[in-house]
C-alpha positions in Angstrom: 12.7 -14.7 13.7 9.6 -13.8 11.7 6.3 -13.8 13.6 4.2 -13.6 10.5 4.3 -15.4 7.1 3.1 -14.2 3.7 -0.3 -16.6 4.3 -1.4 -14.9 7.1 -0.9 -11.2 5.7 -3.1 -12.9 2.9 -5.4 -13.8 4.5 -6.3 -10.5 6.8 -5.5 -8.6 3.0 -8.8 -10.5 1.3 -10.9 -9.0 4.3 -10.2 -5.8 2.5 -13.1 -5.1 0.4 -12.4 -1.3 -0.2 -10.1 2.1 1.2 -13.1 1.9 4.0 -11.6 -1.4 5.4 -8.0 -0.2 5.5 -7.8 1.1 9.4 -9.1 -2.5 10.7 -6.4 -4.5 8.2 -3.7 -2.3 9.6 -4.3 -3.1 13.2 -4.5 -6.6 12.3 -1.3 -6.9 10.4 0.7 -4.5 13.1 -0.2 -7.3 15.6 1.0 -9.8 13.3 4.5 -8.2 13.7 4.4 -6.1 11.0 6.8 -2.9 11.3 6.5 -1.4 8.1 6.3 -2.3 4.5 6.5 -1.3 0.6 4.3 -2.0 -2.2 5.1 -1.3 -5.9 2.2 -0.6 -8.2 3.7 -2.1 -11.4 3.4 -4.8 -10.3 1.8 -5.3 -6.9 4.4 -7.1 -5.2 4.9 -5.9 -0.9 7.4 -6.4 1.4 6.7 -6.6 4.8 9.3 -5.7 7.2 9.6 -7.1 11.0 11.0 -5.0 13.8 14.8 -6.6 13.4 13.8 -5.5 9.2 13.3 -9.0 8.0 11.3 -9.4 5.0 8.8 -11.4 3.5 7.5 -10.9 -0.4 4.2 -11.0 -1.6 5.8 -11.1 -5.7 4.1 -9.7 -8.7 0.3 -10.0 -7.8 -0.9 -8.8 -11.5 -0.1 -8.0 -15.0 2.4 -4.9 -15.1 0.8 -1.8 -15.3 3.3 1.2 -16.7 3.6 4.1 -14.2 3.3 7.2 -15.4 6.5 9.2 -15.0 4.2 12.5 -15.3 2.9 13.1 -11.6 -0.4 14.3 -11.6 -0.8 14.5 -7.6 -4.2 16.9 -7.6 -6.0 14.1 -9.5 -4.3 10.8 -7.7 -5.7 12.9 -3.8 -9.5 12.8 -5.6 -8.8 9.3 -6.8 -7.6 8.7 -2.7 -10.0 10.0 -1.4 -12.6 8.1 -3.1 -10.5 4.9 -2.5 -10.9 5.7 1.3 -14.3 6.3 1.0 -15.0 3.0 0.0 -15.6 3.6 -3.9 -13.0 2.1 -5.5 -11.2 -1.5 -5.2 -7.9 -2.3 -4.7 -7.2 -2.7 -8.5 -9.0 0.3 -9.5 -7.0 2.1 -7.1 -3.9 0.7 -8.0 -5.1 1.7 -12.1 -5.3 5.3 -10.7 -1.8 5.6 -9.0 -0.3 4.0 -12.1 -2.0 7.2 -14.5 -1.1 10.0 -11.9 2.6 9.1 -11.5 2.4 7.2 -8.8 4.7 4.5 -7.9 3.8 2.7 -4.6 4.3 3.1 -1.2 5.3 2.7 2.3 3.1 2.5 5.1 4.9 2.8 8.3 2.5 1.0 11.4 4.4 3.1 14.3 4.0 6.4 12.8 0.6 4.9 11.5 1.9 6.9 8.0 1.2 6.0 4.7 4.2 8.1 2.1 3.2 8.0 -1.6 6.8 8.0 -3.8 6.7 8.5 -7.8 9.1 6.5 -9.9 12.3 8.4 -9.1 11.1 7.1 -5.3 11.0 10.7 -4.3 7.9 10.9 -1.5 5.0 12.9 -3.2 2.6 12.5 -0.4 2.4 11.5 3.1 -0.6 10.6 4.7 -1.7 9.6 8.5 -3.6 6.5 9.0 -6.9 6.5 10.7 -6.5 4.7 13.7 
């Protein structure tokens, strides 16, 4: 049975102003009953997955973008970091993986991991969370 609906990952989501807020959101939504989930840049739509892997789908949140199939992974870590620094938004940021080749990814709240994939879904990156 699902704990958490798509409203209340909403809900903590628009508390994220920048990268900076990131750590705080992830705590909240892993108490939600959170497990793991996938986002797709094209498009924005998540999935959010529950321990027993039950799923709930934000849809397509914008207008597509097209994702580069060139991977440009030294540029898309300075556009990160910045992003985690606080000096980027969430569509900016989602703009820059688009151009470097990057298609989404999965952030997986036990390992506290965040794995970057291009389009062919092959992982490019894999980052630890700040907990």
């Amino acid at each position: 049975m699902m704990k958490f609906t798509i409203e209340d990952i909403k809900t903590e989501h628009q508390k994220v102003k920048s990268g900076a807020d990131f750590p705080a959101y992830i705590q909240t939504i892993k108490k939600l009953g959170v497990s793991h989930y996938t986002t797709y840049v094209s498009d924005g739509n998540t999935e959010y997955f529950n321990q027993e892997n039950q799923s709930v789908k934000t849809g397509s949140k914008y207008r597509l973008l097209t994702v580069s199939g060139k991977l440009n992974l030294e540029n898309f870590k300075l556009r990160l970091k910045l992003h985690q620094q606080g000096g980027t938004d969430y569509m900016t940021f989602c703009n820059d993986c688009a151009e470097n080749g990057v298609n989404g990814w999965k952030m997986d709240l036990h390992a506290m991991t965040c794995t970057y994939f291009d389009r062919n879904e092959t992982n490019v990156l894999i980052e630890k969370v700040p907990e």
